[in-house]
N, C-alpha and C positions, 0 to 999 in steps of 0.2 A: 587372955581373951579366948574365947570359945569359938570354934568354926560351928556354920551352922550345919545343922543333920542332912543325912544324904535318905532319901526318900526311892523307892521304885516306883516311876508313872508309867504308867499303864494305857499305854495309845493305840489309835486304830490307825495306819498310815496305808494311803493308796490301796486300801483294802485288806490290809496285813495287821495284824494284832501284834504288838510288839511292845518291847518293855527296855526303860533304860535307867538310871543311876540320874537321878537330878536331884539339887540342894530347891528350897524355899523360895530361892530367889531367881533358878534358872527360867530362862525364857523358854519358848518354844522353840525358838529360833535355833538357841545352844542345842536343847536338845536332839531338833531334828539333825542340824550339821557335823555337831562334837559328840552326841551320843550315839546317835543313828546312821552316820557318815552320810547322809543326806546332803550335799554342796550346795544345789541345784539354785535353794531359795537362799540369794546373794545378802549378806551383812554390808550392811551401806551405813544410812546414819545414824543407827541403833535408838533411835527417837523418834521413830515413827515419821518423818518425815519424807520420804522416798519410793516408799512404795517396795523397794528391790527384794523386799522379805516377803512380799506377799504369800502366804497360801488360802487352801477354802478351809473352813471349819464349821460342818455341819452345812454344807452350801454358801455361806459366807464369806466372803472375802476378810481377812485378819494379815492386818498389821502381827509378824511370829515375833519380830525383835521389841514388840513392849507387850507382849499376850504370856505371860507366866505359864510354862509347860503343865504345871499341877491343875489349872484352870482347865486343860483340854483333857485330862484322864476318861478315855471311856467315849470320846467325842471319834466323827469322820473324819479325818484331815485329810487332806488330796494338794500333792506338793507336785511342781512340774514335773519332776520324774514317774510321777502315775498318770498322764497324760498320754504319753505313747503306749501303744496294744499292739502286743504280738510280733515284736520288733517294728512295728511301721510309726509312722508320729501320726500327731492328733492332726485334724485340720485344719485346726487354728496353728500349732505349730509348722506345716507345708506351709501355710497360706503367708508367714510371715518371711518365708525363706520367698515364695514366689513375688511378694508386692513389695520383699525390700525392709521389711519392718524393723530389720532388727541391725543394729551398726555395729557399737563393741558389745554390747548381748549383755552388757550387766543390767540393765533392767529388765530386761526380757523376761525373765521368769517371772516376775511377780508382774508383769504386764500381762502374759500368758495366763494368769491365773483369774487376774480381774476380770477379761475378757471373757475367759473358762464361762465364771460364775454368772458372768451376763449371759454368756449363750445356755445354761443351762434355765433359766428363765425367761427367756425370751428368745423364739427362734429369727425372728425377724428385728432389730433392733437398728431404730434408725440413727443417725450420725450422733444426734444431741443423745440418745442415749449412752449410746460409746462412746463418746469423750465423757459424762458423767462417771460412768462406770469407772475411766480410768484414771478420773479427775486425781487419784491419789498415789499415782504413780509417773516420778517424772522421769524424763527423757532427756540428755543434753543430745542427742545425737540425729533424728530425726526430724525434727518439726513437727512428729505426730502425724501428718499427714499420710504418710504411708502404712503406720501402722491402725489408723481408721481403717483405710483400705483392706489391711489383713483381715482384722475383722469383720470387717464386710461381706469380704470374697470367703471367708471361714464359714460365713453363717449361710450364705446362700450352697455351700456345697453340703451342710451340715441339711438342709432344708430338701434338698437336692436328692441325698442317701437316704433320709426319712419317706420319701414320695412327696413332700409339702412342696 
């Protein structure tokens, strides 16, 4: 039996051009965590069902654990750890420490990220929108409730810094 070929993909991460050793079949997921020691975007139910892998790709919110690393070569990726600037966290991350948002924090980062991609779209985004947006990332831990809120209280600070 033959293993399959090891490939160099060729990624753009959090603004870094970076290159790592992926097979045919690795995901993005691998890549970013196992190749690029990226932890940040959590391995949950590797089926897409969870959301906890979230990163943006190309402004996108992407499911990394069923998205094939060779698919993003050359693409933006923005994983929670390019979030924070200059050592300070983003606003949506403060705002989920301030309203609570976040309980054991394994969803949090791809909840971070849905949300990211919403506020980078929409500076003002009302409730049915945020829970749409994050319709693909669950939570056993919150009720959601608070983490609407983060977003919330993220977007109006976000709106806030802009002059809007």
């Amino acid at each position: 039996m033959s293993t399959p070929s090891t490939m160099v993909c060729r990624l753009r991460v959090n603004g870094d051009a970076v290159a790592c050793a992926v097979s045919p079949g690795t995901t993005l997921l691998e890549a970013l965590r196992y190749g690029l020691g990226l932890t940040g975007s959590k391995q949950g139910c590797d089926k897409g069902d969870c959301g906890a892998c979230t990163v943006v790709v190309d402004g996108e919110p992407v499911l990394s654990c069923i998205t094939l690393a060779a698919a993003c070569e050359g693409r933006e990726i923005v994983t929670v750890e390019g979030l924070a600037r200059d050592g300070s966290p983003h606003a949506l991350q403060d705002a989920f420490d301030l309203a609570g948002g976040a309980q054991c924090g394994f969803c949090t980062p791809g909840v971070l990220m849905s949300a990211w991609a919403l506020l980078q779209r929409e500076a003002s985004p009302g409730r049915e929108a945020i829970a749409l947006a994050l319709s693909g990332n669950l939570c056993r831990c919150t009720g959601y409730t608070r983490i609407f809120e983060a977003v919330e209280l993220a977007a109006a600070r976000l709106r806030e810094a802009r002059g809007r």
